[in-house]
C-alpha positions as CSV (number, residue, x, y, z in Angstrom):
1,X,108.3,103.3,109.0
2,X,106.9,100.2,109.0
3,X,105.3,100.6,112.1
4,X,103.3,103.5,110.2
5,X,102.5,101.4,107.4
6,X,101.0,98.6,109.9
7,X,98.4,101.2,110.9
8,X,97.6,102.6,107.8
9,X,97.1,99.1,106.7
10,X,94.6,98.7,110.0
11,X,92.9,101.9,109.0
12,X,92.1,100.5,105.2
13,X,90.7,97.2,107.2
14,X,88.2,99.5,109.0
15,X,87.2,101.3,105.9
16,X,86.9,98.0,104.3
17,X,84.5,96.3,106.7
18,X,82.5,99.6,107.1
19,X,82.3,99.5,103.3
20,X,81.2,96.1,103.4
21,X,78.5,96.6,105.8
22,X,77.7,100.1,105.4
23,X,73.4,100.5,105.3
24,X,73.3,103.1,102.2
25,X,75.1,103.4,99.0
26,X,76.9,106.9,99.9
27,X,78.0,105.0,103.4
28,X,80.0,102.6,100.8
29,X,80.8,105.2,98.4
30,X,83.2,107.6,101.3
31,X,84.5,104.3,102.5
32,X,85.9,103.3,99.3
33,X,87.0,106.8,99.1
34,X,89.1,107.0,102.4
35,X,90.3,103.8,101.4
36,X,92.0,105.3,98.0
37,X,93.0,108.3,100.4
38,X,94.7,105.8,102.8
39,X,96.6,104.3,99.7
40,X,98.2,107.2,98.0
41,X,99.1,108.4,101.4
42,X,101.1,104.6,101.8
43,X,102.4,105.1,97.9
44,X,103.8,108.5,98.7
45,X,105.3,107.2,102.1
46,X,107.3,104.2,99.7
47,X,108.4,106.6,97.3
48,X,110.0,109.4,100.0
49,X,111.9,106.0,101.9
50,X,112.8,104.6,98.5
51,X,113.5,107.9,96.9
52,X,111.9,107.1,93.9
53,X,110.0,110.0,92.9
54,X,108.6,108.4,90.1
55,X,105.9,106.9,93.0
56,X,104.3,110.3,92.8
57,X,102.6,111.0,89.7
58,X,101.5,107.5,90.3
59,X,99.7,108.5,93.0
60,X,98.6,111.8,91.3
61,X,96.9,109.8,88.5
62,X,95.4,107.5,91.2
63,X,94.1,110.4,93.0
64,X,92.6,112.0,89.6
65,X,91.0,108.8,88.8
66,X,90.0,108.2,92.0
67,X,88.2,111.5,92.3
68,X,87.0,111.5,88.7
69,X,85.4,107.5,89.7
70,X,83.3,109.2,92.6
71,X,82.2,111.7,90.8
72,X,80.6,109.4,88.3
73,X,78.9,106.7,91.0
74,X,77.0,109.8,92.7
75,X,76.1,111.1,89.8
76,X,75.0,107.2,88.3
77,X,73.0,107.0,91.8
78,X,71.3,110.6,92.2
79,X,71.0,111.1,88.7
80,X,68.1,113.7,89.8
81,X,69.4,115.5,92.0
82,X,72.5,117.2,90.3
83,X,69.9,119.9,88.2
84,X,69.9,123.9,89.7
85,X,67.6,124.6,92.5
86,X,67.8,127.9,92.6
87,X,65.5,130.0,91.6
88,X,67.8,132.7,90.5
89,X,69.3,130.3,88.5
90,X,66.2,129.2,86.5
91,X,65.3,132.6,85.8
92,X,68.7,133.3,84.0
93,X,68.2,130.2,82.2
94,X,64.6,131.2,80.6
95,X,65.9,134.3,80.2
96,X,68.2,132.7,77.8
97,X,66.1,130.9,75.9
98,X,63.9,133.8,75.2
99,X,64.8,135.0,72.7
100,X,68.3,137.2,72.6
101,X,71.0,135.6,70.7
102,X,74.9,135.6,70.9
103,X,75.4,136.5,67.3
């Protein structure tokens, strides 16, 4: 078990230094996110040795916040590039505004 752990360890130490160094933002950005990966997998591994199941919705909430944190630095750094690009979309949107109302 401990021998496990080691590696993960090594594993986050990689992410870390390819975090630091990474050329782009997004490079940075799946780092930090294989890192948080790495983390509840060692969290969960600590709670089935210790059989403390409590160690898991810890690592549930980490993993929602985790997720939820990503979601908001891509969207903070391509703020233009979440809108619809479809044109099949945009023609359901005008559509909409048009003139029909939900009443």
């Amino acid at each position: 078990m401990l021998w496990i752990l080691a590696g993960i360890m090594v594993l986050v130490l990689i992410d870390l230094i390819k975090a630091i160094l990474g050329p782009t933002a997004i490079d940075r950005i799946l780092s930090i996110n294989a890192i948080t990966s790495k983390i509840i997998v060692i969290i969960l591994l600590i709670a089935f040795v210790r059989t403390e199941y409590g160690f898991t919705d810890i690592a549930i909430v980490f993993m929602l916040c985790s997720f939820v944190s990503g979601l908001w630095i891509l969207n903070v750094l391509t703020p233009g590039n979440w809108k619809f690009k479809m044109r099949a979309l945009r023609n359901l949107e005008t559509e909409k505004k048009e003139g029909v109302s939900d009443d």
